[in-house]
C-alpha positions in Angstrom: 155.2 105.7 36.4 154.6 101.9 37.7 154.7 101.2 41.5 157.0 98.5 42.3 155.9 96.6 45.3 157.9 94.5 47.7 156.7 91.3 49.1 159.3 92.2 51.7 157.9 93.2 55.3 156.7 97.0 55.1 157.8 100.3 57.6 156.0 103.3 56.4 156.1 106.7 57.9 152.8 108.9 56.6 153.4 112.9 57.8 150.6 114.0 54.7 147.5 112.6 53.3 149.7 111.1 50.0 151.7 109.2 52.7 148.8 108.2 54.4 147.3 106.9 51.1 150.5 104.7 50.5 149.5 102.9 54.2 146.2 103.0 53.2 146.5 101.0 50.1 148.8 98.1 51.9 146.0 97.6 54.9 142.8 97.4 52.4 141.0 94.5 53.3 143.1 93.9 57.4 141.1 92.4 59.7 141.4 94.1 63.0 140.2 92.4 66.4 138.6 95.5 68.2 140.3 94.2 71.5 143.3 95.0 69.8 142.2 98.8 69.1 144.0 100.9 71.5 144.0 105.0 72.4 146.3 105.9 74.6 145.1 109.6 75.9 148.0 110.2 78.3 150.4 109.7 75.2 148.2 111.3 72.7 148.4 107.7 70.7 145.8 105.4 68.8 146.9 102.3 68.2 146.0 98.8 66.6 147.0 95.8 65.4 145.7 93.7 62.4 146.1 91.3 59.8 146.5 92.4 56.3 146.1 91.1 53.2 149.9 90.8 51.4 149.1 93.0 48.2 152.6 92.8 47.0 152.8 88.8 47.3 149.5 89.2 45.5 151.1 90.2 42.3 153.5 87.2 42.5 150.6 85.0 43.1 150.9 84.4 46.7 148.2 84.9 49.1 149.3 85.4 52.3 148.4 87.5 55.4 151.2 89.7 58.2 150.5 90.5 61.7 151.4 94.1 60.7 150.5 97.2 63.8 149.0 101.2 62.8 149.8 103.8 65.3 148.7 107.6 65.1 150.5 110.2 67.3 149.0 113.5 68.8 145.7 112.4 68.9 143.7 114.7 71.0 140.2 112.4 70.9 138.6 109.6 69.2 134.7 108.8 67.7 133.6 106.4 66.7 130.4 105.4 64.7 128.6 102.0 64.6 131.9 100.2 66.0 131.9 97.9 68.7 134.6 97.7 70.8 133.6 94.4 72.5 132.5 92.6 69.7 134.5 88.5 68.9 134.2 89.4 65.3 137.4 91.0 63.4 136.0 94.1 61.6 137.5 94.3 57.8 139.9 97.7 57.6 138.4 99.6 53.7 140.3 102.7 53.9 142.1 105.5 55.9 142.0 108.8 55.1 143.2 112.3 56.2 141.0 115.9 55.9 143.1 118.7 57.0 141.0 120.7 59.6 143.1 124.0 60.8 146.4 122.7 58.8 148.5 121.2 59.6 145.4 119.8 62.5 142.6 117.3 61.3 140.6 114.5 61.1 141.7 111.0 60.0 139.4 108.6 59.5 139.5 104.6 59.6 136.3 103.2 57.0 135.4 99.5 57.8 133.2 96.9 56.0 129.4 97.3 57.3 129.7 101.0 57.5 131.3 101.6 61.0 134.4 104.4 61.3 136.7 105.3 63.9 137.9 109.6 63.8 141.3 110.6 65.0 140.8 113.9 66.1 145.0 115.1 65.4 147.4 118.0 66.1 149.1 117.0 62.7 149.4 113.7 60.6 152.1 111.3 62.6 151.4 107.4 61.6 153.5 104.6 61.6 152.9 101.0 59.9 155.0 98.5 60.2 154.8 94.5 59.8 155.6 92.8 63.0 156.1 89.3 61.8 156.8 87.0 58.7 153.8 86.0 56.3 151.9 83.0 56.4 149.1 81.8 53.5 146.2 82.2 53.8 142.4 81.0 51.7 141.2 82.6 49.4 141.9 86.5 48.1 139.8 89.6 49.6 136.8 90.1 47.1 138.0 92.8 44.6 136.2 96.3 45.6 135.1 98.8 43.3 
């Protein structure tokens, strides 16, 4: 079976880890401002806001970028590990991932370039991506990751 992508702006639901995947694989390579990193306690929410990489334009040759926002729900705590909240650099979004704990509880975890993490500590998988604006082009591609 071939996956047809849409350069068309994205609204994904993930409620497993195959979903999860699927949003995964459309914010490889965001870069996320970590002033734009939110968790919400009150609400049990994380939330951010980045801009990814357009792999579906990709395949049609165009390189662009979307403001495009991640939120978790039921989030009952958050780690992180060599991330700096207050840092003026964007940190480069790898991977997300999902480990089912006491199912349908577990962990999800954010991977970022130089090894930093953030862990979503969550009652069950509830995630919502969406873009939040139209594209614009951008430099050069994201270098190709093995």
């Amino acid at each position: 079976m071939q996956l047809m992508l849409s350069p068309e702006p994205l609204k994904l639901l993930a409620f497993d880890g195959e979903d999860l995947e699927v949003i995964s694989t459309h914010l490889q390579d965001a870069a996320v401002a970590p002033a734009e990193i939110a968790w919400l306690p009150r609400e049990k929410r994380f939330a951010l806001v980045m801009d990814r990489y357009d792999w579906c334009g990709a395949q049609s040759g165009e390189r662009t970028r979307r403001r495009s926002g991640l939120h978790f729900e039921r989030v009952l705590g958050v780690k992180h590990s060599h991330f700096e909240q207050n840092a003026s650099q964007k940190a480069v979004l790898l991977s997300i991932s999902f480990e089912v704990s006491d199912d349908p509880a577990g962990l999800v975890t954010l991977y970022f370039e130089g090894g930093s993490a953030i862990r979503l500590e969550v009652e069950c998988l509830e995630a919502a991506m969406s873009d939040l604006g139209p594209a614009w082009p951008c430099g050069s591609p994201p270098p190709a990751r093995v």
